[in-house]
C-alpha positions, 0 to 999 in steps of 0.5 A, a space after each residue: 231133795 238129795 238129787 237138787 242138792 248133789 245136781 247144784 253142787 255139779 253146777 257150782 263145781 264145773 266152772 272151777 274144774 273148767 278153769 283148773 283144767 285150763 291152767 294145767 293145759 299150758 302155760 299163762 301168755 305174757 300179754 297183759 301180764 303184771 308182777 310184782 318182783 322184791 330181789 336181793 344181792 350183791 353190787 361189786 364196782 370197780 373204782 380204779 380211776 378214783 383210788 388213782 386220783 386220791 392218792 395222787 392227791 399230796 394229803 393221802 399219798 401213797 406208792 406201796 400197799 395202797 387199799 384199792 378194793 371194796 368187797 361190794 356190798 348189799 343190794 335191794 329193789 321191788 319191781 313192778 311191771 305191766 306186759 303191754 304186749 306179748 314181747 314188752 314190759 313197762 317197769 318201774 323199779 325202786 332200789 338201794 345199794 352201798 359200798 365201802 371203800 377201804 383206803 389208805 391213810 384216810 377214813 373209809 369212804 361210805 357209798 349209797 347210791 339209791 332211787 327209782 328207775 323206770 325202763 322197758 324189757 323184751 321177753 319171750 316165753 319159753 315152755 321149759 324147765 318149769 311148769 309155767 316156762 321160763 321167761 328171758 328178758 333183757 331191758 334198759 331203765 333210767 330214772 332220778 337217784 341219790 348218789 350219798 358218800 360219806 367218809 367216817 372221820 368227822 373232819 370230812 363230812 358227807 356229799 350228795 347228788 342227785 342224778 340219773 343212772 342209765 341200766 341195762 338188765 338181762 336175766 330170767 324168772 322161772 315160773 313155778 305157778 301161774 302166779 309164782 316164780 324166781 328170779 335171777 337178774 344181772 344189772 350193769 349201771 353206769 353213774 357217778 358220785 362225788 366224795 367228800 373229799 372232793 371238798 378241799 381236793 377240786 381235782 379228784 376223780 368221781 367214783 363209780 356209783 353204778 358197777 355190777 348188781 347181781 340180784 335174786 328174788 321171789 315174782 308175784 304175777 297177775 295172770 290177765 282177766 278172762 275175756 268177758 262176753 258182751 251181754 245186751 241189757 
């Protein structure tokens, strides 16, 4: 009775050796991969063209001393992808970013720019540095978002877009485990917002609602279904 019990254990056990042996083996292929990726960061935008346009305007002029700069502020997606073939991802990626714009003789400008943008990205497999590879890509991504700005004094209100940023991203995720890996990702996005103070100043300059998005974050990956054999009935 002992031999039966010790002999089924060998059975049960030889399927899951076999497939711990293949994941060591090398890495997991890309083709019909999926992931689930959730990054944090930072947006810093450069918004010369409004500063220049908003103390132009003869209520908040001003020619010395002038605020021109915002420290950036925080930015979030979770991101979602299907590798199609080996070099090709299909994404979907839902986001949100804001700034502060700090200016002079006015209330401070608040900037939300915030949706989901769908986009490809080719990539390739690099068996280095981490156990499963690193995987470069580079991508392009669209899609419908909110662009909010609200100044703090409660004599300018708020305004809001909706509109269609375009993204181009590059970066890498380094795969720890066949599921497991990190991220790193630099996103450059071009949009535009419209300031509440746009209301009563018809000739002010949109702001920039896009800029640099530099984000890290954690990949969860499904590695493929094995291949299943046809088995007649």
């Amino acid at each position: 009775m002992s031999r039966r019990l010790a002999l089924l254990a060998l059975l049960l056990a030889a399927p899951v050796a076999s497939a711990q042996e293949e994941d060591d083996s090398g890495s997991v292929p890309l083709e019909g991969v999926g992931r689930i990726s959730v990054q944090a960061g930072w947006r810093l935008t450069s918004n010369n063209t409004f500063y220049n346009s908003f103390y132009a305007l003869p209520a908040y002029a001003c020619a010395q001393n002038c605020a021109r700069s915002s420290p950036g502020g925080p930015f979030f997606a979770g991101s979602f992808g299907y590798a199609i073939m080996e070099y090709l991802e299909l994404g979907i990626d839902l986001f949100a970013t804001g700034e502060r714009l700090q200016l002079t003789n006015a209330p401070t400008l608040t900037n939300y720019t915030y949706g989901a943008l769908v986009g490809v990205r080719f990539q390739t497999l690099l068996d280095v540095l981490t156990p499963q590879g690193v995987v470069p890509f580079i991508g392009i991504q669209s899609g419908p978002s909110l662009v909010f700005s609200q100044a703090d004094g409660k004599d300018v209100g708020q305004k809001e877009l909706i509109q269609q940023p375009w993204v181009g991203t590059v970066g890498a995720t380094f795969r720890l485990t066949p599921r497991w890996g990190f991220t790193t990702e630099y996103r450059l996005a071009f949009a535009r917002g419209q300031s509440p103070y746009a209301e009563k100043n018809k000739g002010l300059a949109s702001y920039n609602a896009g800029g640099n998005w530099f984000a890290l974050g954690l990949t969860y990956s499904f590695p493929p279904d094995p291949s299943r054999p046809f088995r007649p009935l």
